[in-house]
C-alpha positions in Angstrom: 107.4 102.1 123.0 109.6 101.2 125.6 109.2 100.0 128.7 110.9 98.3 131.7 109.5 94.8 133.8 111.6 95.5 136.7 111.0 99.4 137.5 108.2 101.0 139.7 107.3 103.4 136.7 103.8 103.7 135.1 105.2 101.3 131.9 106.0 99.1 134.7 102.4 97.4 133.8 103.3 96.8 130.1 106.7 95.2 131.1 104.4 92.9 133.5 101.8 91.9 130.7 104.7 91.4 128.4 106.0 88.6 131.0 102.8 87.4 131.5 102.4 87.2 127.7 106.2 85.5 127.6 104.8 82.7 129.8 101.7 81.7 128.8 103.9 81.2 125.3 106.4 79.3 127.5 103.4 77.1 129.3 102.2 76.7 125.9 105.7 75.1 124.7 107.0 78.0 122.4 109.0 80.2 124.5 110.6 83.1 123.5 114.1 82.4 121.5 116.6 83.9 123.8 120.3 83.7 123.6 122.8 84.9 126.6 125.5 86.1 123.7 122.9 87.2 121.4 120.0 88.5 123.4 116.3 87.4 122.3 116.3 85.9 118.7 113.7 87.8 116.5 112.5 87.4 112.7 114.8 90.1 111.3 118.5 89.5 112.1 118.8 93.0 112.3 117.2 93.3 115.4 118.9 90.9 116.9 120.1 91.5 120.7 116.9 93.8 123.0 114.9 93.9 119.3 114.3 97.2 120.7 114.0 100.3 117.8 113.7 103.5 120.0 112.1 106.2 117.5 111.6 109.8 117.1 110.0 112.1 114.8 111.6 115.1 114.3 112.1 117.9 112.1 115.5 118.8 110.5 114.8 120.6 107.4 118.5 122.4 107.3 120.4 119.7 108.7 118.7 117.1 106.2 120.4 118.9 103.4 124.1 119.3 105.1 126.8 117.0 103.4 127.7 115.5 106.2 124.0 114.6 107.6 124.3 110.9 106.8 127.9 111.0 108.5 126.6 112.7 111.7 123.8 110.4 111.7 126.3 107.2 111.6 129.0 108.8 114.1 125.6 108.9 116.6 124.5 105.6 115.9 121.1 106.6 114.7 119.6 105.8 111.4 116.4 107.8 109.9 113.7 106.4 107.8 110.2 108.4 106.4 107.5 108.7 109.2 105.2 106.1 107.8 108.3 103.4 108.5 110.8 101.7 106.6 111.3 102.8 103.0 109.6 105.7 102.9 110.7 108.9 102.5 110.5 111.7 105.2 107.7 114.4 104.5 108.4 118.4 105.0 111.6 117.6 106.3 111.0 114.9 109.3 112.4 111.7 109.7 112.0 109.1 112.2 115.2 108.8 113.8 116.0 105.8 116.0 118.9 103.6 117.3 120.5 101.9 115.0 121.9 98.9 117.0 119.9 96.4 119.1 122.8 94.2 119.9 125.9 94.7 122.6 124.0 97.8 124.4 121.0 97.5 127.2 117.3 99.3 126.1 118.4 101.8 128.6 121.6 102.8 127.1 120.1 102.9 123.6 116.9 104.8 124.3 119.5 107.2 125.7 121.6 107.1 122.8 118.8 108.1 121.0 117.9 111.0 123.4 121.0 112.3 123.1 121.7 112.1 119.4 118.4 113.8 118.7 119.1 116.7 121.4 122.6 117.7 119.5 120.7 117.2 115.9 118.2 119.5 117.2 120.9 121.9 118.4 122.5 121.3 114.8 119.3 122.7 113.4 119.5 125.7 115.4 122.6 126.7 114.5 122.0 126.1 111.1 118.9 128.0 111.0 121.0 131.1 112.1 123.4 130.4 109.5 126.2 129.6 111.1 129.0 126.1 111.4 128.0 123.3 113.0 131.5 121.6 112.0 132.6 122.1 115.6 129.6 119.6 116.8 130.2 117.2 114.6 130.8 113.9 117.2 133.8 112.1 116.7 133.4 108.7 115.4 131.7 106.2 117.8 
């Protein structure tokens, strides 16, 4: 889920708790570990930076079996795992495909990222499904 503290949308609320949450923790002595280089400090080094992982499930039963899926996939900066999380493998064809940095972007810019690497794999599909190239779409590298 994502969600912003400082907008007027409706997950305005959750980014309100989550500050509320952030300083009772800080009243209490144990404040979140933030870093201005490194963004807030996590337990998994990989999400180190907005420890945000922006998912979506999605279908891609021709596209999963192109050559150069796990190319496209890194060129977008997207990784895929099975829909029941890490390590597991996707079922009928759809993966959970999310963001695959956390650090030197904002949550906006990777949600985004994610939005539009899904939208040209989904356009992939299509044209796969008709039978025809999808060389020209491949993205350059990023």
């Amino acid at each position: 889920m994502w969600f912003s503290r400082t907008s007027s949308t409706p997950s305005s609320r959750i980014g309100m708790e989550a500050t509320n949450i952030e300083e009772i923790f800080k009243k209490a002595g144990h404040p979140f570990m933030w870093n201005e280089h490194l963004g807030y400090v996590l337990t998994c080094p990989s999400n180190l930076g907005t420890g945000l992982r922006g998912g979506v499930h999605v279908k891609l039963a021709q596209l999963s079996k192109h050559p150069k899926f796990e190319e496209i996939l890194g060129r977008l900066r997207l990784q895929k795992r099975g829909t029941g999380g890490v390590d597991t493998a996707a079922v009928g064809s759809v993966f959970d495909v999310s963001n695959a940095d956390r650090l030197g972007s904002s949550e906006v810019e990777q949600v985004q990222l994610v939005v539009d690497g899904v939208k040209l794999m989904v356009e992939m599909e299509k044209k796969l499904e008709k039978g025809q190239s999808i060389d020209d779409m491949i993205p350059a590298q990023k």
